[in-house]
C-alpha positions as CSV (number, residue, x, y, z in Angstrom):
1,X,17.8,-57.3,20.7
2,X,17.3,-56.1,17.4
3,X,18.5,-52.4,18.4
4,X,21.7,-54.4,19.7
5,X,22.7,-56.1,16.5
6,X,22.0,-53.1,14.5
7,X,24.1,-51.2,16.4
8,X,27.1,-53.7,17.0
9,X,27.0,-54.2,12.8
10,X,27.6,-50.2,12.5
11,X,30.6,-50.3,14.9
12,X,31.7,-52.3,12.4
13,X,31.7,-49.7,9.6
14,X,34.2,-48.2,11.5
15,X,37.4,-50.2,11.3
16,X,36.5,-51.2,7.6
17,X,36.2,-47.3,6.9
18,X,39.5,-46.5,8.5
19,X,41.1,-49.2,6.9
20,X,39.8,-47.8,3.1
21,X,40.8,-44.3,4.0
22,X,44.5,-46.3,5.2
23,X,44.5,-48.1,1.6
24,X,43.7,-44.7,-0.5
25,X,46.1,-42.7,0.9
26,X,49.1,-43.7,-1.9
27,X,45.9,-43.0,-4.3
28,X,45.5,-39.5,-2.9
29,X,49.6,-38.7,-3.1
30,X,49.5,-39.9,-6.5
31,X,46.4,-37.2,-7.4
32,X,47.8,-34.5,-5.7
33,X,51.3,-34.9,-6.6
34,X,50.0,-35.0,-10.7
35,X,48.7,-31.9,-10.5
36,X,52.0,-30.0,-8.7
37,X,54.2,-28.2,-10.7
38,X,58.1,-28.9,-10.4
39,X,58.8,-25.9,-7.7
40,X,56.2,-27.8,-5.1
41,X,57.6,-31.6,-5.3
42,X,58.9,-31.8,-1.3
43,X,58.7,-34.7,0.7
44,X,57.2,-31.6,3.5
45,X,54.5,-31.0,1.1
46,X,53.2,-34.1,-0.4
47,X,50.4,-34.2,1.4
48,X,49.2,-30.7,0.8
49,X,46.7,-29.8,-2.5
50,X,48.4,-28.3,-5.3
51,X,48.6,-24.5,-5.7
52,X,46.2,-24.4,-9.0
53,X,45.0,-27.1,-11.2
54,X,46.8,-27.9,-14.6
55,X,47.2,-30.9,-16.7
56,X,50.0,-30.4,-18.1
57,X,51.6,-32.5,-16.6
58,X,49.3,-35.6,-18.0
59,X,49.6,-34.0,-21.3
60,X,53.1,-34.5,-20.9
61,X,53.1,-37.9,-19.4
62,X,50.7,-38.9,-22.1
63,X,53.0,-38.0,-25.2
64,X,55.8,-39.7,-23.8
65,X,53.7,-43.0,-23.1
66,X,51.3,-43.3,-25.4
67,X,52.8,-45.5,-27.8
68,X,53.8,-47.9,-25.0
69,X,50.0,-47.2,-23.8
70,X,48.7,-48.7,-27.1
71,X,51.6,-51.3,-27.3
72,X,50.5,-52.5,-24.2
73,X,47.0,-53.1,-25.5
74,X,48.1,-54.7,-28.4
75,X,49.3,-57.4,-26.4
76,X,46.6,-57.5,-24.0
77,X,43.8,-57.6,-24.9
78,X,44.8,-60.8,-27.7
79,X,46.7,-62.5,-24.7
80,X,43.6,-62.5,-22.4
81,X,41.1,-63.6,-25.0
82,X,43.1,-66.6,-26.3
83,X,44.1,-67.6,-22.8
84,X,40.6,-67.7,-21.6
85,X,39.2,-69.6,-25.1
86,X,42.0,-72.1,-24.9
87,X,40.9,-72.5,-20.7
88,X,37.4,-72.8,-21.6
89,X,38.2,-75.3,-23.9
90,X,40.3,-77.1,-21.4
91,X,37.6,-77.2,-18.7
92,X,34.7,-78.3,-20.9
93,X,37.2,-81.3,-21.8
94,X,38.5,-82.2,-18.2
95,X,34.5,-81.6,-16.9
96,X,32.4,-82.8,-19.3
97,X,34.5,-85.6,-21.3
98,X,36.1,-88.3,-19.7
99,X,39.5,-90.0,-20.7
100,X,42.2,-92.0,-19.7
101,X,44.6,-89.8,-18.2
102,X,41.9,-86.8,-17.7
103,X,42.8,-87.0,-13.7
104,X,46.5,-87.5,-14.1
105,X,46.4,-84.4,-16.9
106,X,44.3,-81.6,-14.9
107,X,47.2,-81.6,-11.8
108,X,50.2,-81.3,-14.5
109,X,48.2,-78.2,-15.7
110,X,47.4,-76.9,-12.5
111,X,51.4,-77.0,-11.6
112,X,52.0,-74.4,-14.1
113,X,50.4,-72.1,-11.4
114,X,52.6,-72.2,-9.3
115,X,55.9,-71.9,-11.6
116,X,58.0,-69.0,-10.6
117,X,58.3,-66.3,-13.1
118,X,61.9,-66.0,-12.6
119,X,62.6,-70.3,-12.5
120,X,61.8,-69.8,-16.3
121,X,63.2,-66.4,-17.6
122,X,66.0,-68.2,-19.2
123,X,64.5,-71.0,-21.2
124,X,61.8,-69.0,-22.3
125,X,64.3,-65.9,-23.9
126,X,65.8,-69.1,-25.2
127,X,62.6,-71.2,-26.7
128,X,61.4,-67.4,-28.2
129,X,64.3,-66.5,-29.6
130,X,64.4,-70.3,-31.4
131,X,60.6,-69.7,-32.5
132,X,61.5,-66.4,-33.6
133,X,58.4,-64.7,-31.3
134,X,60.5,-61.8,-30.2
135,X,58.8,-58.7,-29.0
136,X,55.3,-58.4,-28.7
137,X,53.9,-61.5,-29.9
138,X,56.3,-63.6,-28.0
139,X,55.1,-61.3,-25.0
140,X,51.6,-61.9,-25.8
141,X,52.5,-66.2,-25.8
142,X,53.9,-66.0,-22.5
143,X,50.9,-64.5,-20.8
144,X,48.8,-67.1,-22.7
145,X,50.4,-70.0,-21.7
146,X,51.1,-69.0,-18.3
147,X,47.2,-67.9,-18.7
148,X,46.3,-71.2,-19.0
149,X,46.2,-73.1,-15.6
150,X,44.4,-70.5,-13.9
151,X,41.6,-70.1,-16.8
152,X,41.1,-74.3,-16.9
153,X,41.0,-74.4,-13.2
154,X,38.5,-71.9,-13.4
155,X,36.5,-72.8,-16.2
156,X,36.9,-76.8,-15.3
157,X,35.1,-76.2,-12.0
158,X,32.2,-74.2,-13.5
159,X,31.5,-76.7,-16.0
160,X,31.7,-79.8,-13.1
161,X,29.0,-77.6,-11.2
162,X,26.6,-77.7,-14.6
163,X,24.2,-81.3,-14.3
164,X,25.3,-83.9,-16.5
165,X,21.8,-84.6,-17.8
166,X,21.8,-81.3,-19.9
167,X,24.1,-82.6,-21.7
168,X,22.7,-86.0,-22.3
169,X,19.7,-84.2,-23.4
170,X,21.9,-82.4,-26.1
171,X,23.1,-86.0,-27.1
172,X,19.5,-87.1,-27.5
173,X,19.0,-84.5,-29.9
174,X,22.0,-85.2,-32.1
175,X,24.5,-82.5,-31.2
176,X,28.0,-83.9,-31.0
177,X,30.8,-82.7,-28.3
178,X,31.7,-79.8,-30.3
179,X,27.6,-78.7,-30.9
180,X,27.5,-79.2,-27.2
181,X,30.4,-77.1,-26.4
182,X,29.0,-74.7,-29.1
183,X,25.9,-74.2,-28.5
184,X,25.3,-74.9,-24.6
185,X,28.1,-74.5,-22.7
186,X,29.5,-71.3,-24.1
187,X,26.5,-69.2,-24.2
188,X,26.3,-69.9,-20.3
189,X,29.6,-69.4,-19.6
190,X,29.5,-65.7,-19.9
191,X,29.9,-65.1,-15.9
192,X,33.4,-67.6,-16.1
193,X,34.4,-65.7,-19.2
194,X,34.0,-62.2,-17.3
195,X,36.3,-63.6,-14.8
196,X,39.0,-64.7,-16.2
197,X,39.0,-61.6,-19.1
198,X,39.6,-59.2,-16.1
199,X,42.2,-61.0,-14.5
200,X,44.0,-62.1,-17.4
201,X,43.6,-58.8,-18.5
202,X,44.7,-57.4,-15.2
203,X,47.8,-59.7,-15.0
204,X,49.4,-59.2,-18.6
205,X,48.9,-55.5,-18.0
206,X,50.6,-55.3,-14.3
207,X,53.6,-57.2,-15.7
208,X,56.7,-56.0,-15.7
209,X,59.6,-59.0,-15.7
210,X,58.4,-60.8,-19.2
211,X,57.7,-57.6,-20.4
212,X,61.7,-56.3,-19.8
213,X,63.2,-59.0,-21.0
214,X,60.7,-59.8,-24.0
215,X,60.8,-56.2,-25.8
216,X,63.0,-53.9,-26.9
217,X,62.3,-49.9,-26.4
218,X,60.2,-49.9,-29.5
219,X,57.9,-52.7,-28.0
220,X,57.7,-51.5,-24.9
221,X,54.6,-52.3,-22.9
222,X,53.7,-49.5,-20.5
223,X,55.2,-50.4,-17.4
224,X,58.4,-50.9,-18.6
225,X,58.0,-47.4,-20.1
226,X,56.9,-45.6,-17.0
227,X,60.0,-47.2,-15.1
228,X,62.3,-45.8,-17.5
229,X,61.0,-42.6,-18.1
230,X,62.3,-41.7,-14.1
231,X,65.4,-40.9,-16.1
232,X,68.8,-41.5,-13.8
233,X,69.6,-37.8,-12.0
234,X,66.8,-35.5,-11.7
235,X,63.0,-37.1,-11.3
236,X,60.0,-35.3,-12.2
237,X,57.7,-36.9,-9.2
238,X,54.9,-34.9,-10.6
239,X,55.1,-36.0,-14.2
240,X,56.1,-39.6,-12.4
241,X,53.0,-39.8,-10.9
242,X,50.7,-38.6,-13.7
243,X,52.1,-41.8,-16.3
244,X,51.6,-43.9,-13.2
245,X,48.1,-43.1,-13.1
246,X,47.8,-43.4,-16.7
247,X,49.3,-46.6,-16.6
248,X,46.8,-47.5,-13.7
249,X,43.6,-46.1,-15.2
250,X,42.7,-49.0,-17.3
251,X,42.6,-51.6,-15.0
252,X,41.0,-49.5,-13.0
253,X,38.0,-48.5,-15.2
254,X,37.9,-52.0,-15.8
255,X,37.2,-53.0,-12.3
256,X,35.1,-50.1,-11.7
257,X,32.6,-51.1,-14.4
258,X,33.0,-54.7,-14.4
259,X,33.9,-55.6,-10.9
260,X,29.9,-56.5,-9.9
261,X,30.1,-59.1,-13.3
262,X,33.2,-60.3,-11.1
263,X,31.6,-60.6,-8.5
264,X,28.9,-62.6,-10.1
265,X,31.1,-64.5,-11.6
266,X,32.8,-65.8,-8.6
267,X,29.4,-66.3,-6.8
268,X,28.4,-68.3,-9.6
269,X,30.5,-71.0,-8.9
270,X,33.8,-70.2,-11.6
271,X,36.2,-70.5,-8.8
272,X,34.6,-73.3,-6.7
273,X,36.3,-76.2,-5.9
């Protein structure tokens, strides 16, 4: 019986194998195709290895978007770590402290969710233009408040999951909502924190909409810069696909050496309901 179930669970490696291999193809055109050189870009030989390896073509990829590499980060890394402070905030309030108006208040900020991008492109060039947060910074303020449902929801449900007596024994000992916010909640939150960096992180840095209508060429993030640098007549696919795996590779390191704290994260209850 045992011999049975092991056997029936290996079958299953199968599919989820073919499926990976199915899902890493594009990754395996972009590789190859990065290291080509001009004369061997052909749809008939995309899927062949390059004739020798050279990175010149990321060296050239890399000058053209590096400052839209670091412009990028600029924005970033500021919008994800506000966004997730102001959400921690939020949840430890909506959890943990109790108001008229809390219940009414958590579904309003919930809504924001589910707000098309493209419902609110014109208001927000308006609003940013009025409060003079053009470029960058008024880039960065758009992730963070759109940031901000997803890292309460997130951060409202962890805190729920904590037992309310821990914090009654922090009231017992004289700490105030802010000491207990301070000094108990947020060392703990670490695996809620973990989550919604990377995916804050990982949504500012995939956008390309705000980011296009928010900045100017000097302010571009890197996705609007890899779009443009196709040029209009002749593409180099080869450089093409080295940016686009520059653009990638952050997000991707980040997953690849965070994605278990993710993981974690999740299991430990951040996106429970």
């Amino acid at each position: 019986m045992i011999k049975k179930l092991s056997l029936k669970k290996n079958w299953l490696y199968i599919p989820l194998i073919a499926l990976a291999i199915f899902y890493l193809l594009p990754m395996y055109v972009l590789l190859v195709t990065g290291f080509k050189s001009f004369a061997e870009i052909d749809l008939k030989t995309m899927w062949t290895l390059p004739q020798g390896i050279a990175f010149d073509n990321y060296i050239e990829a890399y000058a053209k978007l590096s400052p839209s590499l670091f412009n990028s980060f600029k924005m970033v890394i500021p919008a994800a770590l506000i966004s997730s402070m102001l959400g921690s905030l939020n949840g430890f309030i909506l959890a943990k402290w109790k108001f008229r108006g809390a219940d009414i208040i958590f579904p309003f900020i919930l809504f924001g969710m589910f707000i098309p991008y493209q419902s609110i492109i014109i208001p927000l060039v308006q609003f940013m233009n009025a409060a003079g947060l053009t470029g960058l910074p008024g880039l960065a303020m758009a992730h963070i408040i759109y940031g901000i449902p997803i890292t309460t929801l997130t951060f409202r449900n962890y805190y729920a999951s904590l037992p309310q007596e821990l914090l009654e024994a922090a009231k017992i000992d004289g700490a105030d909502m802010l000491g207990i916010y301070r000094h108990i909640l947020l060392p703990i939150s670490i695996p809620s924190f973990v989550v919604v960096l990377i995916w804050q992180f990982t949504s500012a840095w995939n956008d390309f909409l705000f980011a296009v209508i928010l900045t100017n060429n000097t302010e571009w993030p890197i996705t609007v810069a890899l779009n443009n640098m196709a040029g209009s007549q002749i593409i180099s696919w080869n450089v093409q696909m080295a940016g686009s795996l520059l653009a990638a590779l952050p997000t991707l390191l980040v997953y690849i050496f965070l994605g278990r704290y993710f993981l974690r994260g999740l299991l430990a209850g951040s996106l429970k309901g």
